[in-house]
C-alpha positions, 0 to 999 in steps of 0.5 A, a space after each residue: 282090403 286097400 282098393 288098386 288100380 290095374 292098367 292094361 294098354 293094347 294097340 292094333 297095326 293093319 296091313 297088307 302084305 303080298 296083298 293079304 290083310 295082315 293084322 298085327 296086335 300087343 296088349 300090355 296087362 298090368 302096365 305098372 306091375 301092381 300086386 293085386 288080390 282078386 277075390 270071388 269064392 277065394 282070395 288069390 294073387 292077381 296076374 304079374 305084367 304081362 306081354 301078349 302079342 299076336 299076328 293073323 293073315 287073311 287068305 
């Protein structure tokens, strides 16, 4: 099996709206849109690029 690379990237951003600490976050997975294969018990396909991003308040 060839090896690969897989790049993943996030940044976070924190704020105060209305006085509320506001975080905001993005996590980029498999920047470069690699095919990989993972394996353990069985060989499967890796995760496609993926965006997640996400938001939380303090109250």
């Amino acid at each position: 099996m060839p090896s690969w690379t897989r790049l993943g990237i996030g940044t976070r951003y924190a704020t105060k709206v209305s006085g509320k600490p506001v975080t905001l976050r993005a996590n980029l997975q498999n920047a470069f849109d690699r095919a990989c294969r993972i394996t353990s018990t069985y060989a499967t396909v890796g995760a496609p690029r993926m965006l997640m991003l996400s938001a939380s308040v303090d109250f």
